[in-house]
TORKOL-4160 file (C-alpha; in steps of 0.2 Angstrom, whole numbers, padded with zeros to 4 digits, m for minus):
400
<pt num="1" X="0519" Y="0546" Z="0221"/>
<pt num="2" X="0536" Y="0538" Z="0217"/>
<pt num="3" X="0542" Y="0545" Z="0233"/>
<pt num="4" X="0530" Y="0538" Z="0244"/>
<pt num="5" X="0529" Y="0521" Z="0236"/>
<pt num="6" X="0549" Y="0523" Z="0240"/>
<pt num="7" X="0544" Y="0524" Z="0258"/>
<pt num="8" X="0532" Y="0509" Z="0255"/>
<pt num="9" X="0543" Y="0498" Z="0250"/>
<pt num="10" X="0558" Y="0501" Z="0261"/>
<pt num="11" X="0546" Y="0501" Z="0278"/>
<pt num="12" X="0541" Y="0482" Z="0272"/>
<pt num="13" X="0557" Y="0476" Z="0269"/>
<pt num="14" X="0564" Y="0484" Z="0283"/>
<pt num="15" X="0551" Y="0475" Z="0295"/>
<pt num="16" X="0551" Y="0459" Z="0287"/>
<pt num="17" X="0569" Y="0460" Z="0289"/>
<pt num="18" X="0570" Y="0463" Z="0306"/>
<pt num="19" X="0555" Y="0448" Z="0311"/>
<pt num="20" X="0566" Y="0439" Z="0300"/>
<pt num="21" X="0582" Y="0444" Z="0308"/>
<pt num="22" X="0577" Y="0443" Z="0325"/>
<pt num="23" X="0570" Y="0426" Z="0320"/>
<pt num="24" X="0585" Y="0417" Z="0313"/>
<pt num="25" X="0596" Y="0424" Z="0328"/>
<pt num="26" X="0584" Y="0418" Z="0342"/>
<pt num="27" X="0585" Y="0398" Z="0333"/>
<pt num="28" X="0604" Y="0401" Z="0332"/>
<pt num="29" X="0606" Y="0408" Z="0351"/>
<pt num="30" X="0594" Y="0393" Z="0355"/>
<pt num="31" X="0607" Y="0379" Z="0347"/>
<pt num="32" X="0620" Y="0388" Z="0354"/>
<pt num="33" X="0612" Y="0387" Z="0373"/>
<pt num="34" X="0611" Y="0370" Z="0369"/>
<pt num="35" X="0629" Y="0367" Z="0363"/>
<pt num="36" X="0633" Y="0377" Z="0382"/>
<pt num="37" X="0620" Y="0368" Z="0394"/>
<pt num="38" X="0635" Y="0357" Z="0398"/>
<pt num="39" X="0643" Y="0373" Z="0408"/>
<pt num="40" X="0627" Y="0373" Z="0418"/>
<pt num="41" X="0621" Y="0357" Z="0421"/>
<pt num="42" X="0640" Y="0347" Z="0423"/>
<pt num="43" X="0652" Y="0361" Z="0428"/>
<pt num="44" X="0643" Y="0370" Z="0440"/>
<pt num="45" X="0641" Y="0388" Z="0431"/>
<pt num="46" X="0625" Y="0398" Z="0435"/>
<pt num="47" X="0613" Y="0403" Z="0420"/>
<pt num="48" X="0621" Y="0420" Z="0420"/>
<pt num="49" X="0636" Y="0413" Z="0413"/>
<pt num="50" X="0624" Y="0403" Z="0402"/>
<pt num="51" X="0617" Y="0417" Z="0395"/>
<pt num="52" X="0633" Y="0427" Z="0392"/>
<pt num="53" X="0643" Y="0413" Z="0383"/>
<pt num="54" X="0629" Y="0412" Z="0370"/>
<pt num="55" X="0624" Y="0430" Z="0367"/>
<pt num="56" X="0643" Y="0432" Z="0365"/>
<pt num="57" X="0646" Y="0417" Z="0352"/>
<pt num="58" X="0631" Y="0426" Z="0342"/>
<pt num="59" X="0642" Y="0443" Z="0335"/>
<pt num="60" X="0653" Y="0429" Z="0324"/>
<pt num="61" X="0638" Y="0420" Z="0314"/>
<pt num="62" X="0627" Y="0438" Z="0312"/>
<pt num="63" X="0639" Y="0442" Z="0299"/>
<pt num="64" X="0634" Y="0427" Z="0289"/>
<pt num="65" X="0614" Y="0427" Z="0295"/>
<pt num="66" X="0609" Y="0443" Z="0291"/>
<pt num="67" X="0614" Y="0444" Z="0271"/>
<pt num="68" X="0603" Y="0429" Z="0272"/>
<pt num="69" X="0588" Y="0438" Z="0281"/>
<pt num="70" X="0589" Y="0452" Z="0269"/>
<pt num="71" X="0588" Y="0441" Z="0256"/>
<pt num="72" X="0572" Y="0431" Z="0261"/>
<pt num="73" X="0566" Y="0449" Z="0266"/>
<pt num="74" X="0567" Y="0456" Z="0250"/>
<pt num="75" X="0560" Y="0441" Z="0242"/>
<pt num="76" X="0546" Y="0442" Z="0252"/>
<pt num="77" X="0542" Y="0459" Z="0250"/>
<pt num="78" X="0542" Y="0457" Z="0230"/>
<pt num="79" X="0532" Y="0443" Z="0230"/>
<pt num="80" X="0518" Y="0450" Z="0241"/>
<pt num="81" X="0521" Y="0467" Z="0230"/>
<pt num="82" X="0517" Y="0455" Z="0217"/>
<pt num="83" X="0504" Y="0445" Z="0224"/>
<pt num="84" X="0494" Y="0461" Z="0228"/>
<pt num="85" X="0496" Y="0467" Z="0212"/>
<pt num="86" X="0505" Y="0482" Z="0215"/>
<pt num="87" X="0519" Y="0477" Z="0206"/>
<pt num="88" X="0506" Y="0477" Z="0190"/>
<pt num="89" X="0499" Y="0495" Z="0194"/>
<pt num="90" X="0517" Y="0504" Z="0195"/>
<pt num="91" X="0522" Y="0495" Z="0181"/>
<pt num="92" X="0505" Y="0502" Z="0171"/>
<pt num="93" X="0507" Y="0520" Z="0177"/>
<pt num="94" X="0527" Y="0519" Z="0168"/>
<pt num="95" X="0536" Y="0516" Z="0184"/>
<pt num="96" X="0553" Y="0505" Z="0179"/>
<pt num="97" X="0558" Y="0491" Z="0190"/>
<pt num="98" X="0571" Y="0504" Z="0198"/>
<pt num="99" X="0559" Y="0514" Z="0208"/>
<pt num="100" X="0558" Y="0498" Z="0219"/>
<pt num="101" X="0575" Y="0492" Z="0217"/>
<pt num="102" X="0580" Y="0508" Z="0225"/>
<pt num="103" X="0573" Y="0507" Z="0243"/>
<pt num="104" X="0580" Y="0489" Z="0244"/>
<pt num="105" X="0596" Y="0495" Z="0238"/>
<pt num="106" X="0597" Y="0507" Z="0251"/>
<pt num="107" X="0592" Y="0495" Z="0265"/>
<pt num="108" X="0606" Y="0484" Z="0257"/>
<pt num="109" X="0617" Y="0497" Z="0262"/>
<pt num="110" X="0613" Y="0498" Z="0277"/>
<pt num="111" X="0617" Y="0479" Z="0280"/>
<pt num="112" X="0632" Y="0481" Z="0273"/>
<pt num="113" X="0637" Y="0495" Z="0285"/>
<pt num="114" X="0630" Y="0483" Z="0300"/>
<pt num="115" X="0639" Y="0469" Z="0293"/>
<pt num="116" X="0655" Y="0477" Z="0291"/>
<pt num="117" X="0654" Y="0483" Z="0309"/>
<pt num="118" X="0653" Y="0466" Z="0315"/>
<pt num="119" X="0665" Y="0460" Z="0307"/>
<pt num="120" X="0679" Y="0473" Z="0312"/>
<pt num="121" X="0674" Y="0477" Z="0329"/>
<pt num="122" X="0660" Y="0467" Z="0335"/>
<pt num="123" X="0663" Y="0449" Z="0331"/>
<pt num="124" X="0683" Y="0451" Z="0337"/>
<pt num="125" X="0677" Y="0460" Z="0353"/>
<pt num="126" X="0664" Y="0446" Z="0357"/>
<pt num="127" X="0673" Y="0433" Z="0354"/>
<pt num="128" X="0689" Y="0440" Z="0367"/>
<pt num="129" X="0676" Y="0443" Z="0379"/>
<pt num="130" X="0671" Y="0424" Z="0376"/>
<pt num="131" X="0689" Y="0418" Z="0380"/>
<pt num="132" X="0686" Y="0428" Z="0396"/>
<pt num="133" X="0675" Y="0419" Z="0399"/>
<pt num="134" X="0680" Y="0403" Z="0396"/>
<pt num="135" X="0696" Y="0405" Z="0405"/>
<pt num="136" X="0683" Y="0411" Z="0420"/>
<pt num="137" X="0676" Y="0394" Z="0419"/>
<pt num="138" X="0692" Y="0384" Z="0418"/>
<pt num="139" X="0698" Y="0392" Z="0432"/>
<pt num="140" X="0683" Y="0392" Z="0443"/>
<pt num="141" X="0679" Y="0374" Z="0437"/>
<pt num="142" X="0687" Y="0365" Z="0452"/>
<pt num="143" X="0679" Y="0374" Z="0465"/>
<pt num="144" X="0663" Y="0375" Z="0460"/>
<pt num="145" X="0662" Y="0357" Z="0454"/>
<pt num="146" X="0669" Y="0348" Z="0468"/>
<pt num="147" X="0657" Y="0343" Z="0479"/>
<pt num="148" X="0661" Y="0332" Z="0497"/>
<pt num="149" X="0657" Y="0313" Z="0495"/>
<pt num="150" X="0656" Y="0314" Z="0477"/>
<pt num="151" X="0669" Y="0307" Z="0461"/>
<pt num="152" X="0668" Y="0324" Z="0448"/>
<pt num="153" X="0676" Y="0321" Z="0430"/>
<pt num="154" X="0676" Y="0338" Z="0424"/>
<pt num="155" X="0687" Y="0332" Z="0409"/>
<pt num="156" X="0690" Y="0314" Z="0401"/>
<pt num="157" X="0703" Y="0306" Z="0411"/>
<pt num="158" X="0701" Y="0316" Z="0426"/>
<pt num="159" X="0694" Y="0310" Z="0443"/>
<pt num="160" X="0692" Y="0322" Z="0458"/>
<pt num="161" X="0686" Y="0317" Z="0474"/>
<pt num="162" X="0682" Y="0328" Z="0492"/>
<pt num="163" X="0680" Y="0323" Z="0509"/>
<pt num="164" X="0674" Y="0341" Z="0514"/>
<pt num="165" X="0678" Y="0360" Z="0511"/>
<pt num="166" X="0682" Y="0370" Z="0524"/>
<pt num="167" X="0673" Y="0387" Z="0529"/>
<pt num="168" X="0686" Y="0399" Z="0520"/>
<pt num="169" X="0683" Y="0387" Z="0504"/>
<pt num="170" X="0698" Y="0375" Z="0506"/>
<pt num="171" X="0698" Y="0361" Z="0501"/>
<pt num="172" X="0700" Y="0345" Z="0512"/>
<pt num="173" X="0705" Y="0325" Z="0510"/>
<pt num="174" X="0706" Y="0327" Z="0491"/>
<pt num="175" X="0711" Y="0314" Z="0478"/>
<pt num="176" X="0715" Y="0316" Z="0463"/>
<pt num="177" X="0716" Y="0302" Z="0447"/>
<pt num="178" X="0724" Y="0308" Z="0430"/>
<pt num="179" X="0724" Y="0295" Z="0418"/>
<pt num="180" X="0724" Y="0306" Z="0401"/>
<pt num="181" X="0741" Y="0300" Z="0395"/>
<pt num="182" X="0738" Y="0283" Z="0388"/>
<pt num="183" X="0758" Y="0278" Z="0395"/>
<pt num="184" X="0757" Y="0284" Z="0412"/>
<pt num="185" X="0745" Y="0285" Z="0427"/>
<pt num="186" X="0745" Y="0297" Z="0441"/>
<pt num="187" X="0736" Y="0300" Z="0458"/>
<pt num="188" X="0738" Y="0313" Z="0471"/>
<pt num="189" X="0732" Y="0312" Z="0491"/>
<pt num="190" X="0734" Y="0326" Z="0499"/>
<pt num="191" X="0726" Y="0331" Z="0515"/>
<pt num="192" X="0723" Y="0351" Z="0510"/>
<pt num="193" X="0722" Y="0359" Z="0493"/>
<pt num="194" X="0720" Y="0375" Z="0487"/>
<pt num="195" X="0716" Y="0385" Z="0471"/>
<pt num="196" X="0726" Y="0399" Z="0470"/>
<pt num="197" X="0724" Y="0413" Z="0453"/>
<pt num="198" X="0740" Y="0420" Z="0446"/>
<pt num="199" X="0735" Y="0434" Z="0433"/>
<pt num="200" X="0726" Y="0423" Z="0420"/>
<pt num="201" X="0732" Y="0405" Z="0427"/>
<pt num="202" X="0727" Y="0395" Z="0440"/>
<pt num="203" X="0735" Y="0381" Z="0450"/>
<pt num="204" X="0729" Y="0368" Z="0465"/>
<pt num="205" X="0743" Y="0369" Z="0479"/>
<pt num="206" X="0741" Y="0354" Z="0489"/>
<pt num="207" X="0748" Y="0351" Z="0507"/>
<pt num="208" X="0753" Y="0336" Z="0515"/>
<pt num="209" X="0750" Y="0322" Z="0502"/>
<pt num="210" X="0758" Y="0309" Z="0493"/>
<pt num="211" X="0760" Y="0307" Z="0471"/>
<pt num="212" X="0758" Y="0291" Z="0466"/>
<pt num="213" X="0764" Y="0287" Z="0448"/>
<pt num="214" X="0762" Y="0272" Z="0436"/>
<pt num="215" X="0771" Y="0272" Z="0419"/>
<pt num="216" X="0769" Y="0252" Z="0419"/>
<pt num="217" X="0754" Y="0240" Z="0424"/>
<pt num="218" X="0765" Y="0228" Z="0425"/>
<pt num="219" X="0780" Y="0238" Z="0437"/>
<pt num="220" X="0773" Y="0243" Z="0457"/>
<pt num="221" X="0768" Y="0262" Z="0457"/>
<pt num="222" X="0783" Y="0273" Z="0465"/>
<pt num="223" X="0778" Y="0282" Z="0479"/>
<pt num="224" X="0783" Y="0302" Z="0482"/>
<pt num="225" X="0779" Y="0311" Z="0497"/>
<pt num="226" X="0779" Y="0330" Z="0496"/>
<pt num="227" X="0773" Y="0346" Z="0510"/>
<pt num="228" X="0767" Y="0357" Z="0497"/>
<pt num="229" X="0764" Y="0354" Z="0477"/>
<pt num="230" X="0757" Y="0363" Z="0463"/>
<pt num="231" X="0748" Y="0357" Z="0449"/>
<pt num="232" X="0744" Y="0370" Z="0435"/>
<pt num="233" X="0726" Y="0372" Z="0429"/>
<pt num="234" X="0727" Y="0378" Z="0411"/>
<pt num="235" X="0733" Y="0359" Z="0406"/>
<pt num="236" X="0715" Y="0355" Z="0408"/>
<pt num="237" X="0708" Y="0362" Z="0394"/>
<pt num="238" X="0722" Y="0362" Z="0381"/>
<pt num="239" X="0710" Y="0370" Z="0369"/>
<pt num="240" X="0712" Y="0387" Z="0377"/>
<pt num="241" X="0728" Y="0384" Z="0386"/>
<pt num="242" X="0737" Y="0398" Z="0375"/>
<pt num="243" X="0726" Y="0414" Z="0381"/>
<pt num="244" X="0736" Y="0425" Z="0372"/>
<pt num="245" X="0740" Y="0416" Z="0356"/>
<pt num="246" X="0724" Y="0425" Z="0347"/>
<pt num="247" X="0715" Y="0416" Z="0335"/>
<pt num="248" X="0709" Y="0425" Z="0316"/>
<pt num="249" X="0692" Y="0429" Z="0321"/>
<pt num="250" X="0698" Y="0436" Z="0335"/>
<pt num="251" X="0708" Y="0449" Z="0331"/>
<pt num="252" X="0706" Y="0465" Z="0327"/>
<pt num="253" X="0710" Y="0473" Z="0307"/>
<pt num="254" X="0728" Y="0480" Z="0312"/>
<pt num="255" X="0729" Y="0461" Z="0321"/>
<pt num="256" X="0728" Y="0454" Z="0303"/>
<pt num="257" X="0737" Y="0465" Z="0292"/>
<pt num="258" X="0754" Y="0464" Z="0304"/>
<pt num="259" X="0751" Y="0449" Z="0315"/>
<pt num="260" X="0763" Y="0445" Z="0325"/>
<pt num="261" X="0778" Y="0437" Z="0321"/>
<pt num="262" X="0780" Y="0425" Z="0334"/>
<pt num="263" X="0761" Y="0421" Z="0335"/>
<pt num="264" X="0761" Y="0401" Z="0333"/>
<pt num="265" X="0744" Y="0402" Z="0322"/>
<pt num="266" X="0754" Y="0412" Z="0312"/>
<pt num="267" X="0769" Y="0402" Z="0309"/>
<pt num="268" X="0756" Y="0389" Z="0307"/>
<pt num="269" X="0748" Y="0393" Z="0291"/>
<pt num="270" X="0747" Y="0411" Z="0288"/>
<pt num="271" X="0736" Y="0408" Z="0276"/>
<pt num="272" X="0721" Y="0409" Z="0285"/>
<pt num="273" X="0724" Y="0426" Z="0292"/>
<pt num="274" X="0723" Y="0431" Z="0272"/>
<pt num="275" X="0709" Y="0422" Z="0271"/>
<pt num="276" X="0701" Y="0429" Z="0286"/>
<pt num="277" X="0706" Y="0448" Z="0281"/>
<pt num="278" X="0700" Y="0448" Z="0264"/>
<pt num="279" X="0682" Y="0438" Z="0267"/>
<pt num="280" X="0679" Y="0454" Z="0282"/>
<pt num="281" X="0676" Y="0463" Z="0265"/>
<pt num="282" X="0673" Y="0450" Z="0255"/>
<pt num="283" X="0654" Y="0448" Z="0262"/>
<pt num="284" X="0651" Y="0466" Z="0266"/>
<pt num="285" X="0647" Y="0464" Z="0246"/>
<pt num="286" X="0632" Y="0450" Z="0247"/>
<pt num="287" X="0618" Y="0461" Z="0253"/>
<pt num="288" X="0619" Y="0470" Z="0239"/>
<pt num="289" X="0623" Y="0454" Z="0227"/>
<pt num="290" X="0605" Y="0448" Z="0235"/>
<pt num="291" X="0596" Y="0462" Z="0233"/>
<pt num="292" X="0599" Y="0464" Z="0213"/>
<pt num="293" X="0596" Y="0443" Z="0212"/>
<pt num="294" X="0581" Y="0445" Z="0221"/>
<pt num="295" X="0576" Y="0459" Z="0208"/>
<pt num="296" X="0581" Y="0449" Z="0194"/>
<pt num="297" X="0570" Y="0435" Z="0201"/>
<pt num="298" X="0553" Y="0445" Z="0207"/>
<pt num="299" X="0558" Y="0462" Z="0201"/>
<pt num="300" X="0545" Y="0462" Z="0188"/>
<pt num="301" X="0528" Y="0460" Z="0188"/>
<pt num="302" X="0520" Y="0443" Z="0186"/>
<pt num="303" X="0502" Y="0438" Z="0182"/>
<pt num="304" X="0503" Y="0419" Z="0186"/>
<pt num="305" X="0507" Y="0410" Z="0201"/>
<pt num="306" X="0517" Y="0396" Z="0194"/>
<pt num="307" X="0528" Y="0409" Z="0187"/>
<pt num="308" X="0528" Y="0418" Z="0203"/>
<pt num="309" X="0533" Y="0402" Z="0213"/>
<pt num="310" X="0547" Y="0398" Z="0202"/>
<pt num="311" X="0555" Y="0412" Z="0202"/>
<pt num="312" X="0555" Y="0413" Z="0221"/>
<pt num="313" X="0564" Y="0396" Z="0222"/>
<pt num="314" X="0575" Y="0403" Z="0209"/>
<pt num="315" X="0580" Y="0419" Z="0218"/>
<pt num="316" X="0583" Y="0408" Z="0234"/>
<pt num="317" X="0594" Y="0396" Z="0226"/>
<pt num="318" X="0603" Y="0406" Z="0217"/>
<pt num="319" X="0608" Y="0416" Z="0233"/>
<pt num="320" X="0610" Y="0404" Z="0243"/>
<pt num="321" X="0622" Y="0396" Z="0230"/>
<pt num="322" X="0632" Y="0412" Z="0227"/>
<pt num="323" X="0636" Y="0414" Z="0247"/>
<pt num="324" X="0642" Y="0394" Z="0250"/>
<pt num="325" X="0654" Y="0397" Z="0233"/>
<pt num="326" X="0660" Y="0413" Z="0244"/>
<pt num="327" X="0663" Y="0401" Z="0258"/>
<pt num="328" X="0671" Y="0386" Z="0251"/>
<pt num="329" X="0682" Y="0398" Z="0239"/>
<pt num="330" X="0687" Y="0405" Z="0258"/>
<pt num="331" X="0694" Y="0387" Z="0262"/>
<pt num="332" X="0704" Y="0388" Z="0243"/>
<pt num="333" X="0712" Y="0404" Z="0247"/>
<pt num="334" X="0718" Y="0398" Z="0263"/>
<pt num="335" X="0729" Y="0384" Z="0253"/>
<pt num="336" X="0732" Y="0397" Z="0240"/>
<pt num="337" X="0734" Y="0414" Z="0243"/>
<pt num="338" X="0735" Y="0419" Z="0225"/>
<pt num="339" X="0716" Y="0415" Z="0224"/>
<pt num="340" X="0712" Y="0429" Z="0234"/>
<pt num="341" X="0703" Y="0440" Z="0220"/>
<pt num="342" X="0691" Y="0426" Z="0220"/>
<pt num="343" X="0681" Y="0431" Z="0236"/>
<pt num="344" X="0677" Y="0449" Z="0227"/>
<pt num="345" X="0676" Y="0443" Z="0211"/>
<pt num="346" X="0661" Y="0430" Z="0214"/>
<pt num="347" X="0649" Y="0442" Z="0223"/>
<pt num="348" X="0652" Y="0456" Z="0208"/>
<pt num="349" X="0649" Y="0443" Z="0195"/>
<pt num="350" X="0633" Y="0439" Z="0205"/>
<pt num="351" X="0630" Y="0457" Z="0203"/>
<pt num="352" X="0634" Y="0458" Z="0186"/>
<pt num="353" X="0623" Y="0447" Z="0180"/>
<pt num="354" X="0608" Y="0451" Z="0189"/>
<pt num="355" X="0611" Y="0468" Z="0180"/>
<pt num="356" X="0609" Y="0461" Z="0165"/>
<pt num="357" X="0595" Y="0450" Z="0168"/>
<pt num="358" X="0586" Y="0466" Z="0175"/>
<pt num="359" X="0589" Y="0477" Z="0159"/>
<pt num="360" X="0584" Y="0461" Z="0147"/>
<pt num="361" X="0568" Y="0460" Z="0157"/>
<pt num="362" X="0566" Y="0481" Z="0156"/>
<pt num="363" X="0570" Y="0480" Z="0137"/>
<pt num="364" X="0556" Y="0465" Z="0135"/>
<pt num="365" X="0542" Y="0475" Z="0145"/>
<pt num="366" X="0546" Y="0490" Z="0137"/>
<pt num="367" X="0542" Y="0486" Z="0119"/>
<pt num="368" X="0551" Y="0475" Z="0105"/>
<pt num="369" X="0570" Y="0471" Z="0105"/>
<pt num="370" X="0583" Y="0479" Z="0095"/>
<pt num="371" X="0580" Y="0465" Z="0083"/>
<pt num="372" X="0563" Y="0465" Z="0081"/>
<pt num="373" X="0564" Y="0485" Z="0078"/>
<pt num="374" X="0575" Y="0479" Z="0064"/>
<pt num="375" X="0565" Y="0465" Z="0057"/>
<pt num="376" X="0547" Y="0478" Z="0057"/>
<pt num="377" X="0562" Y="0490" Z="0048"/>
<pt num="378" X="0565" Y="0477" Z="0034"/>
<pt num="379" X="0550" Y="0472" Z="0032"/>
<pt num="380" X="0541" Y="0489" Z="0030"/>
<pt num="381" X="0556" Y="0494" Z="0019"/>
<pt num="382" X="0550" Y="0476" Z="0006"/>
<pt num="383" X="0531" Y="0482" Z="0007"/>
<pt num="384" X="0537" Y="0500" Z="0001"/>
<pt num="385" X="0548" Y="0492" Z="m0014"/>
<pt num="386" X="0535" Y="0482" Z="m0017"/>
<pt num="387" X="0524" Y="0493" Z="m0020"/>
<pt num="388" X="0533" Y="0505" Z="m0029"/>
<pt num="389" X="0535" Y="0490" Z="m0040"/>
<pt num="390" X="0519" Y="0489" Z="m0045"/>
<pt num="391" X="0514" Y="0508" Z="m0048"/>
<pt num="392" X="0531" Y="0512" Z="m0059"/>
<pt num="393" X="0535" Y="0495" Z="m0068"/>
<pt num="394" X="0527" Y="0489" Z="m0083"/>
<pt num="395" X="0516" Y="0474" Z="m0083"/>
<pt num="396" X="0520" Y="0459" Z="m0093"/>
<pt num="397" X="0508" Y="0457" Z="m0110"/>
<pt num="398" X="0493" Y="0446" Z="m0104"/>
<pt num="399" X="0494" Y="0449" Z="m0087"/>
<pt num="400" X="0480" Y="0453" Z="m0076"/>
């Protein structure tokens, strides 16, 4: 009977999980398609590339949503269990709160398994393939941006214009207005240009133009004719202009534990590839930290609703609270490396004292406390010298 009610339990929490799952990661796929629609309706990329960029942003916040699903999972499987009254009837029949603490136990481990996976191998792959992917657009931007008779700003400060493209994709009568640097002004005529790819950068070589520069408002621009120029591509998006300076999140376990020495991030503030190491294991422990909340919270059975309710809300906040302490303690141990016990410490304490709470609630609905097994002890030892009294002692004259 246990064993099946096992099965039970653990086939509701696992589908309410997974509709919870797939729930949160479709809103979150759906703001990140927002966040991209930019590539598609000002840069020229197709929906593919839409589609790519977002499902491969997705791997980085999974790590965080699912601990999160499984925690309203759970809770949600308690309190229908409750609801229904099952929780009642196995807690009638002797069942202790551990026969359904032990299916949601094993489906935290499975989380944590999928969670560390993510975090070690997924979430680095996915976001290298991102960079890919962005460099792709960078370097793809011009010529599919640019169209004849039109002025295209692909970046603040930039200005592109075309007369026409030729049939090999070349392009023709172009002009160019670069105005980023607030001290200085350039433009560039030329009568061809050209993108060429070199490895992972990019360059427009223009033939048969002029450079016009500006450093004063005031002063005549100069003038500089040239036969062939190269401008280099990667200084349009400075955010991504070191492709192989790899950010924390995107590199691999080995990455993080001997990073190189010469990585700018890294002479930067090594603390955050610490910080990034440590909360990789770090949050592998919340699913189970949220299981045993949520059994402390709804573990037992209930009769009213208002009980019911409040302890839901409870559960939740006190979940939710534990996993934004782990997040801003990650900001702490960045600044201070020495705080780094604190990012396992919290979720074990969360642990700790759901443990408790569980086995004060078991002592409660078992039968009396240790204290009131003593007070029933005293007070049955009184009634028994009380009454010996009153059998063996002698009565005082007059008395009744």
């Amino acid at each position: 009977m246990t064993t099946i009610f096992s099965r039970y339990v653990f086939r509701q929490a696992a589908g309410a999980l997974l509709l919870i799952l797939s729930s949160l990661s479709g809103v979150v796929w759906i703001a990140l398609a927002l966040r991209q629609l930019e590539v598609v309706t000002s840069q020229g990329q197709n929906a593919g590339t839409l589609l790519a960029m977002t499902t491969l942003a997705l791997p980085n916040l999974l790590a965080l949503i699912a601990p999160f699903a499984l925690l309203i999972a759970v809770m949600h499987t308690l309190n229908r269990l409750n609801g229904d009254s099952e929780l009642i009837v196995m807690t009638a029949s002797g069942a202790t709160i551990w026969v359904i603490g032990r299916p949601l136990i094993l489906l935290a481990l499975i989380v944590t398994m999928a969670v560390s996976f993510v975090n070690h191998v997924g979430m680095p792959w996915s976001l290298r393939m991102l960079r890919d992917y962005v460099l792709q657009v960078r370097t793809d931007l011009l010529s599919q941006v640019l169209q004849p008779g039109k002025f295209s700003s692909p970046e603040q400060g930039i200005t592109f214009h075309i007369r026409e493209r030729a049939p090999n994709g070349d392009i023709l009568g172009l002009i160019m207005h670069d105005t980023r640097s607030n001290k200085s002004a350039l433009s560039y005529l030329a009568e061809r240009g050209q993108i060429v790819k070199q490895d992972s950068n990019a360059f427009m070589v223009m033939t048969g133009g002029h450079v016009l520069s500006q450093d004063d408002l005031n002063a005549p621009p100069r003038i500089v004719a040239f036969d062939r120029y190269a401008i280099d591509l990667d200084a349009f998006d400075q955010k991504v202009s070191d492709d192989k300076d790899l950010r924390p999140r995107e590199r691999y376990f080995s990455e993080l534990v001997s990073p190189d020495p010469k990585s700018r991030d890294f002479k930067r503030n090594p603390g955050i590839f610490n910080a990034e190491l440590h909360e990789r294991f770090a949050s592998t422990l919340y699913p189970l930290a949220f299981v045993l909340i949520a059994l402390a919270a709804v573990g037992n059975a209930q009769s009213t609703r208002q009980n019911k309710t409040r302890s839901v809300a409870i559960g939740f906040i006190a979940g939710a609270g534990v996993r934004l302490a782990g997040l801003g303690l990650v900001n702490v141990v960045v600044r201070n490396p020495a705080l780094t016990p604190l990012l396992y410490l919290l979720p074990l304490t969360a642990m700790g004292v759901s443990l408790f709470a569980i086995a004060g609630a078991s002592r409660q609905r078992s039968g009396p406390g240790w204290f009131d097994g003593i007070t029933d002890v005293l007070a049955g030892t009184g009634a028994a010298v009380a009454a010996w009294a009153r059998t063996t002692l002698p009565r005082p004259a007059g008395g009744r």
